[in-house]
C-alpha atoms as one frame of an Amber mdcrd trajectory, in Angstrom:
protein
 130.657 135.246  84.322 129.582 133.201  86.884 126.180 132.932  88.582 124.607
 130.867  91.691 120.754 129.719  91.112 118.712 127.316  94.007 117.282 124.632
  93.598 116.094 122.201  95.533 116.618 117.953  95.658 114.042 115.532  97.341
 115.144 112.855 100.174 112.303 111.057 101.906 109.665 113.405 102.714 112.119
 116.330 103.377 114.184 118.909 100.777 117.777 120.253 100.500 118.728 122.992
  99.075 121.210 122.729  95.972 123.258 125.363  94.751 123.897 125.397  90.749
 126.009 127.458  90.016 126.674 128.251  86.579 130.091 129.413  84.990 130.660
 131.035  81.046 133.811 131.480  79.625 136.148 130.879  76.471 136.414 128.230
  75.017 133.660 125.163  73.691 131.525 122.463  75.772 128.893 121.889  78.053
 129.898 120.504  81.600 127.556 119.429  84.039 129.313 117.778  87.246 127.910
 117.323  90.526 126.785 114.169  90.384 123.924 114.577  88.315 121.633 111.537
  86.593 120.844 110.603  82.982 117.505 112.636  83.302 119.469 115.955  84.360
 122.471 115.270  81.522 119.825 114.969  78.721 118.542 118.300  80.011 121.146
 120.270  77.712 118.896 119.239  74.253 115.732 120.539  75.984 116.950 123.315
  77.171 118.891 124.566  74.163 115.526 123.793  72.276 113.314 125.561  74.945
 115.632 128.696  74.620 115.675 128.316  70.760 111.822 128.436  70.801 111.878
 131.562  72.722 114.526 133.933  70.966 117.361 132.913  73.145 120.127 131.194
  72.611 122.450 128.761  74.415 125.947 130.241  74.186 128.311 128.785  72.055
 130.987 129.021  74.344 132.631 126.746  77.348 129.465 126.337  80.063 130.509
 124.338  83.690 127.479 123.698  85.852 128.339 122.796  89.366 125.514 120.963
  91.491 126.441 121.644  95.432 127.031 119.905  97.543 128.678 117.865  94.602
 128.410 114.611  96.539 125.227 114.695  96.780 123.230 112.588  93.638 120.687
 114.593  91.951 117.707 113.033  90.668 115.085 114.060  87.760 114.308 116.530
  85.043 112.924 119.389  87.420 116.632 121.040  87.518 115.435 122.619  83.791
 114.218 125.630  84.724 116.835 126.296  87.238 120.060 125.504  84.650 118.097
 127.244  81.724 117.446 130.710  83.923 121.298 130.364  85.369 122.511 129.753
  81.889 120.312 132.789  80.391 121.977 135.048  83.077 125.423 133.911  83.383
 125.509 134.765  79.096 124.098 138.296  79.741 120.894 137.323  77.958 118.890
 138.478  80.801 119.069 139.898  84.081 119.011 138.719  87.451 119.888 141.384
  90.313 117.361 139.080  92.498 118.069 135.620  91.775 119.719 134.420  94.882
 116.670 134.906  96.547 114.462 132.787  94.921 114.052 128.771  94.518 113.617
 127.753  91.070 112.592 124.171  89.722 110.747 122.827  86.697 110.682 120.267
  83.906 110.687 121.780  79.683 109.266 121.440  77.214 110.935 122.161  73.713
 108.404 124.740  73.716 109.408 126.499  77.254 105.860 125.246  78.778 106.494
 123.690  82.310 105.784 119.463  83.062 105.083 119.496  86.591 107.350 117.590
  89.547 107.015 116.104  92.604 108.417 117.283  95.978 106.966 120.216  95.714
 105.307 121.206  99.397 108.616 120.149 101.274 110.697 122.093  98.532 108.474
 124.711  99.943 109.065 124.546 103.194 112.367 124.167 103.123 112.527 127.482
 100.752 110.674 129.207 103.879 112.991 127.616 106.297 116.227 129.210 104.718
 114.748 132.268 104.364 114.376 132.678 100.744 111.648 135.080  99.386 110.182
 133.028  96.713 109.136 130.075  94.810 109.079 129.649  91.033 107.570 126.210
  89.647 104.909 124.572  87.334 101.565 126.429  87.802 100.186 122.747  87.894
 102.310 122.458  91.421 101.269 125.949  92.339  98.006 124.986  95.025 100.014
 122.685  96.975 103.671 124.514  97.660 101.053 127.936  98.397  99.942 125.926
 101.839 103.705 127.505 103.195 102.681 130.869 104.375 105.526 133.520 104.496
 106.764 132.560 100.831 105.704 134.169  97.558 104.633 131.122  95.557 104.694
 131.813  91.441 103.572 129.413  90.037 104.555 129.782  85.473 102.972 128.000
  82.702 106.590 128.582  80.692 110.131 130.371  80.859 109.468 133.186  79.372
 107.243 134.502  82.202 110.018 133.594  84.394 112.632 135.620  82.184 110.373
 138.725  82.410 109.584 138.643  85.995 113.564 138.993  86.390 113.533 141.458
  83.510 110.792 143.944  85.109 108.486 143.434  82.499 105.551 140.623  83.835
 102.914 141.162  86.166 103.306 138.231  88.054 101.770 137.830  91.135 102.230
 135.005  94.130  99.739 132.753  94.316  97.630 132.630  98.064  96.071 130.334
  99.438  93.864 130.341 102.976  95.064 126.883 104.756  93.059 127.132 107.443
  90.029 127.640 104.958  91.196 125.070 102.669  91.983 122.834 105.036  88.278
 122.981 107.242  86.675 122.518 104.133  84.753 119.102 105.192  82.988 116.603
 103.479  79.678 116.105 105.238  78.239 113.693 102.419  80.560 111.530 101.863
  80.778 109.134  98.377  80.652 105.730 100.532  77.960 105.874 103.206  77.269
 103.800 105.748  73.617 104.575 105.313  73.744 102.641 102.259  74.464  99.104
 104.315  71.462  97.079 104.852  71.721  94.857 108.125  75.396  94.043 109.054
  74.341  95.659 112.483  77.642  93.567 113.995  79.569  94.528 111.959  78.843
  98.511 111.960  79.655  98.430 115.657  82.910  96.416 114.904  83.974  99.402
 112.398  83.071 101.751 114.569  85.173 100.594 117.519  88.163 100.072 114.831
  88.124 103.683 114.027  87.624 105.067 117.187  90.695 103.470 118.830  92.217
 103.253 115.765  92.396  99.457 115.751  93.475  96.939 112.768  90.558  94.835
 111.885  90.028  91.380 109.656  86.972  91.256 108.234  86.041  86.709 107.550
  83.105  85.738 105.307  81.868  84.297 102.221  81.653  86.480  98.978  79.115
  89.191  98.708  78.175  89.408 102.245  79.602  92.781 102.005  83.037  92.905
 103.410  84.930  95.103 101.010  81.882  97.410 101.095  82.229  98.033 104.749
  85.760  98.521 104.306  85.258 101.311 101.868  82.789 102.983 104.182  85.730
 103.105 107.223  86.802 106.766 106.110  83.728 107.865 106.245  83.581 107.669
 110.421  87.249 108.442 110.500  87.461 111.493 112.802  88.636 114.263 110.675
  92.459 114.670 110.023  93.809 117.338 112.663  96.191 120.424 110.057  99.322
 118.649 111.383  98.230 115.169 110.062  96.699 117.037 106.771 100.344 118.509
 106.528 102.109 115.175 106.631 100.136 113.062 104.458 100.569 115.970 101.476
 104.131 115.928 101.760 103.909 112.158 101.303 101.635 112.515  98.301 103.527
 115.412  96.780 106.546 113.548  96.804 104.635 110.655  95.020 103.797 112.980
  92.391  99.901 111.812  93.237  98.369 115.613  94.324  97.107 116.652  91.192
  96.350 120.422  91.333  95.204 120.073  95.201  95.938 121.804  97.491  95.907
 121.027 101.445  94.376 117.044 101.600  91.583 117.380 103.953  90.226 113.789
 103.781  91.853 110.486 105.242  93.433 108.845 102.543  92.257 104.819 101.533
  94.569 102.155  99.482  93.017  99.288  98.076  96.578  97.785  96.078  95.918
  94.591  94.572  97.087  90.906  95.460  99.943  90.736  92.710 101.654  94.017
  94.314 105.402  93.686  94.888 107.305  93.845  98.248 108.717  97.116  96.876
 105.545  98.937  95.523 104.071  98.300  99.289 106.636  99.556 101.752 108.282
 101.663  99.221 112.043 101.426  97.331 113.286 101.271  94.430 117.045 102.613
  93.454 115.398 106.202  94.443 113.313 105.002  97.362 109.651 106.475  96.476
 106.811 105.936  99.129 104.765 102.988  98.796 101.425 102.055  99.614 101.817
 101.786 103.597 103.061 105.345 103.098 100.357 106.539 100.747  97.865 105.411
 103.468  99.674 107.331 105.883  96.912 108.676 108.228  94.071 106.683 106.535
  93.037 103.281 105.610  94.846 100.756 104.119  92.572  97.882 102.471  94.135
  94.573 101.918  91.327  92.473 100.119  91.193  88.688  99.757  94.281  88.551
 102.363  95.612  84.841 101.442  96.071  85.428  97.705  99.069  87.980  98.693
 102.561  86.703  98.664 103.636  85.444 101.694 106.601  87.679 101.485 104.614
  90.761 101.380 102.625  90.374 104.108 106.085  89.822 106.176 107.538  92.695
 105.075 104.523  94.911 106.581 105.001  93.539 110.139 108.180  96.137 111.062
 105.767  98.726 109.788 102.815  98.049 111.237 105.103  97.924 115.004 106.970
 101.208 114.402 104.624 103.004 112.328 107.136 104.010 110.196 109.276 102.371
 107.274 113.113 102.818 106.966 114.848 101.868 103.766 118.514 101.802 103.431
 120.639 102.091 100.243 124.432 102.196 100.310 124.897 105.780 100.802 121.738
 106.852 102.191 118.898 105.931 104.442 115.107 107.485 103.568 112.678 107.389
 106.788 108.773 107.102 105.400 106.376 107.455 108.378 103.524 104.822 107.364
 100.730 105.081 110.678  97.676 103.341 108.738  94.633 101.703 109.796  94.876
  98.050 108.299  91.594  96.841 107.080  91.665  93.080 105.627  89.100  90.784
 104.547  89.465  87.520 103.254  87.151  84.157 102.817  87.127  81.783 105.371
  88.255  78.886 102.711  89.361  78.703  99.318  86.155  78.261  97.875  84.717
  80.845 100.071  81.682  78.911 102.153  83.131  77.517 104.889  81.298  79.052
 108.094  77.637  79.920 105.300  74.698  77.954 106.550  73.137  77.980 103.732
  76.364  76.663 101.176  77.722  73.469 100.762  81.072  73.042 102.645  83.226
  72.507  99.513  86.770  72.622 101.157  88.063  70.044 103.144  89.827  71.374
 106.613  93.048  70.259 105.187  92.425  72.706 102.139  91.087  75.649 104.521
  94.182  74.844 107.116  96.435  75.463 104.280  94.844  78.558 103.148  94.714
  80.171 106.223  98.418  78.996 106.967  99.135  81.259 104.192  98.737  84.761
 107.133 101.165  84.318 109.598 100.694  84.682 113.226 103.169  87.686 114.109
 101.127  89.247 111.431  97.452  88.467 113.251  99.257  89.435 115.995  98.899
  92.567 114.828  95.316  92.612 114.224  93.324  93.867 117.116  90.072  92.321
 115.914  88.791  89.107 114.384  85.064  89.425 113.048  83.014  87.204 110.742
  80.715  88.509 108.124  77.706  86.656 107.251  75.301  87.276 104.195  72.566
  89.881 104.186  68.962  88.145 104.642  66.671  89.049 101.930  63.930  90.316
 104.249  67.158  92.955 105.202  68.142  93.855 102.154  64.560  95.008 100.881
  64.346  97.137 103.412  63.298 100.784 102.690  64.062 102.469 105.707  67.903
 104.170 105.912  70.297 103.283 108.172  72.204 105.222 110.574  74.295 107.859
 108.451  78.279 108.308 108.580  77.975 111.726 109.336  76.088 110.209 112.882
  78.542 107.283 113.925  81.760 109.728 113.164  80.486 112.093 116.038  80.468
 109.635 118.781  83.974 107.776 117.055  84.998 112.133 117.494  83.661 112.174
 120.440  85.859 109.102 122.392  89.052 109.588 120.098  89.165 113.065 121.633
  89.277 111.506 125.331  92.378 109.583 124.060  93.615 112.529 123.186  93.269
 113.950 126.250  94.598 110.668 127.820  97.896 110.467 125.504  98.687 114.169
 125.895 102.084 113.845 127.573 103.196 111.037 124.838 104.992 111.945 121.761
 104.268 109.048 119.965 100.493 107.690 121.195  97.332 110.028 120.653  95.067
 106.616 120.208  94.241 103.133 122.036  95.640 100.762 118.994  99.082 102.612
 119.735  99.430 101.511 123.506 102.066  99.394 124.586 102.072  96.882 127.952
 102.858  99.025 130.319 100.075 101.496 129.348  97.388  98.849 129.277  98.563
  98.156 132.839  98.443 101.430 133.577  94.931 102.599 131.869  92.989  98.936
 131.525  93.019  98.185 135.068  90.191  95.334 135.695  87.751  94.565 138.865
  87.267  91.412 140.020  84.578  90.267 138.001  85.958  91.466 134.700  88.724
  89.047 135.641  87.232  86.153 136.405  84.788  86.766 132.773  88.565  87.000
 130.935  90.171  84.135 133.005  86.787  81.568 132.129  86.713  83.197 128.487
  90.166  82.470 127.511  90.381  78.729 129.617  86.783  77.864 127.800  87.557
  79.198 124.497  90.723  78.050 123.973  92.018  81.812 123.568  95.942  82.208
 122.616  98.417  84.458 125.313  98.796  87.231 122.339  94.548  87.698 122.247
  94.573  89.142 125.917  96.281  92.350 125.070  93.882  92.617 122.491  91.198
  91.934 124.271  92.127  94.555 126.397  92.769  97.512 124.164  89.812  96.707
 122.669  87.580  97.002 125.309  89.406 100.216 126.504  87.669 101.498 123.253
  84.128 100.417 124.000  84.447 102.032 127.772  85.541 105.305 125.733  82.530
 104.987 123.280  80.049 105.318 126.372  82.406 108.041 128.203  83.088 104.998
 130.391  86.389 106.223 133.027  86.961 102.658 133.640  86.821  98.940 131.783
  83.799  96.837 133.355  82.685  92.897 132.278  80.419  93.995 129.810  83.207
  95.772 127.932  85.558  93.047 128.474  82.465  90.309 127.082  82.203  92.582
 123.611  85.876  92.548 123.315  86.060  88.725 123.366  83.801  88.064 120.709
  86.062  89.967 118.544  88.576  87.629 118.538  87.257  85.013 116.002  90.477
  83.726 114.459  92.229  83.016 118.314  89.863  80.152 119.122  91.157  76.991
 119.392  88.985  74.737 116.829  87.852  77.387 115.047  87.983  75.306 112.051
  86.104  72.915 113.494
């Protein structure tokens, strides 16, 4: 007898639908073609042990399992489920009038419990897309495949409540879940606060204009003046994700296997990797390409700390990324597309031993020693980073302080308040909805400057030495201060923040 089960395989951030269909007849083996991996050929032993366990059998007779489309590799042990049930009904073991309309995946246990598996909000959609009526998979999996509305979501702890749903004996019912609800579910107290910061005035501002016009920022100082504290505080004033945005970063994270019985993500996400991370691990690859960390940050933050102790060849390997907002990677006989749009927060120490620009320290490092260590960031990768800004140390008089300072909650209204004119500003561009993303011909176009903002640039870059790549910069950036005040146009004073914001441009800087 021969029966046809779905499944469903995992490319990039997108599903296909696989066909298994399953064959019984006379004779003695077990068959499984259609380019399948080791993971998916082992699955015979857990399956026969899972059906064993349960009062079924596997049949001793001549089984061929057929993955379509055959060329196609299949990857993984969530195919279980789906040869177990096809197997089950193709022996006359069960029945399965229904089956064809249904998407079935899951990883088992000897016992016939379900392990959970990644993919499994695009699996989802794509289910919904080709007009199938439901959804079997781990109940661990359940929250996040229930976002697709229009599909009847199951989600099983084992396969024997899958085997009596088909049979007419379970009271299974699909699991439902209010998006919209989920989704607008906000965090107004936040874990990392800005209200915790003592003094850093400067430096609040400079985080403040990074998030609202979505700009990369390097934060330069000696340790514990607070940099990687401010960096975890960025989310915090992030304007909240819009439900498109919310969708895309779950797929990512679902396909990482990283969701963990959540549903819709409603915050920004932040990556802190550490310096010893491989080129592979950050954009993503592998002999499966997975997402990597400029994907995980997708939407959010990504936090590089102590920037100079990273391999050189990392930090290359980001630039493409950081451009296109999206990472390609190419195999032989397939190409994955990641989209990777991140906010890149860095912070490193102005010289190896860390006291370089501190009045109060010793200078330790001689500017051979600190020219070396900065040498280690490359300019087309500065290029990339909108603003420069120096952190000094806390005064005590500061830090004992009793009074609170101005909350997250506070500074994310007005960062709201002028990402939502850029919205308004972008609204006929596919690909720009924020400042950071504009290329020349916008800032032309939206930066225009009067007279004496001119002359203020023309004197600022001639007197401080600044390089041809900081007066893009310069101007993006103070396209984002004229937005914070609701300003329609750049003036000089705009123009005189940005320029202080460009620390690491200046000629003699080291000096």
């Amino acid at each position: 007898m021969l029966v046809k089960v779905f499944g469903s395989a995992v490319f990039g951030v997108e599903a296909t639908t696989i066909t298994v269909e399953v064959n019984i007849d006379k004779g003695i083996g077990y068959h499984l073609v259609g380019l399948p991996d080791n993971a998916i050929k082992e699955s015979s032993y857990r399956i026969a042990a899972a059906l064993k366990n349960n009062s079924y059998e596997l049949p001793g007779k001549k089984i061929t399992i057929n993955m379509a489309p055959a060329d196609l590799r299949k990857e993984g042990s969530a195919y279980d489920l789906t040869l177990a049930i096809g197997i089950l009904i193709a022996s006359g073991q069960i029945k399965g009038d229904d089956i064809d309309k249904y998407v079935i995946m899951g990883e088992l246990s000897l016992d016939g419990s379900l392990q959970p598996i990644r993919g499994a909000l695009p699996i989802a959609i794509k289910a919904k897309e080709e007009g199938f009526k439901g959804f079997f998979l781990p109940i661990q999996n359940v929250k996040e495949a229930a976002i697709v509305t229009g599909l009847d979501v199951y989600g099983v702890e084992n396969i024997q409540q899958v085997i009596d749903f088909f049979e007419g004996k379970g009271t299974l019912e699909p699991t439902i879940i209010d998006t919209r609800a989920e989704f607008y579910k906000t965090l107004d107290f936040p874990e990392f606060d800005f209200s915790d910061v003592k003094g850093q005035e400067s430096i609040k501002r400079c985080m403040e204009i990074a998030a609202a016009g979505g700009h990369n920022i390097i934060l330069i100082g000696p340790p514990g003046a607070g940099k990687t504290m401010l960096a975890k505080r960025l989310p915090s004033i992030l304007p909240p994700m819009t439900l498109r945005e919310a969708l895309e970063t779950t797929k990512i994270h679902s396909v990482a296997g990283k969701l963990k019985e959540v549903g819709l993500m409603n915050q920004r996400p932040f990556r802190s990797p550490h310096h010893t991370i491989s080129n592979v691990a950050l954009v993503g690859g592998g002999s499966y390409p997975q997402p990597g960390e400029i994907s995980m940050a997708h939407n959010g933050v990504l936090f590089l700390d102590e920037l100079p102790e990273f391999k050189r060849e990392v930090l290359e390997v980001m630039r493409q990324p950081l451009e296109d907002r999206e990472v390609t990677i190419s195999r032989a006989k397939f190409t994955v597309t990641y989209p990777s749009s991140f906010m890149l927060v860095a912070s490193m120490n102005p010289s190896p031993s860390g006291f370089f620009n501190d009045p109060d320290s010793p200078q330790t490092s001689s500017p051979h020693e600190m020219q070396r260590y900065l040498s280690k960031i490359s300019g087309p990768l500065l290029d990339r980073i909108d603003i420069h800004i120096e952190v000094t140390p806390v005064p005590f008089e500061k830090l004992s302080e009793e009074q609170k300072a101005e909350s997250s909650v506070d500074i994310r209204k007005r960062v709201t308040a002028a990402r939502e004119i850029q919205s308004e500003r972008f609204v006929q561009m596919e690909n720009i909805h924020y400042n950071a993303q504009m290329n020349t011909k916008h800032i032309r176009e939206y930066c225009v400057l009067d007279d004496v903002s001119k002359q203020l640039l023309k004197t600022a870059m001639e007197r401080l030495n600044l390089s041809a790549r900081a007066y893009d910069r310069i101007l993006k950036v103070a396209r984002t201060i004229a937005d914070l005040e609701a300003a329609p146009n750049v003036i000089s004073s705009h123009i005189a923040e940005a320029i202080q914001y460009r620390s690491l441009d200046r000629d003699g800087w080291l000096g």
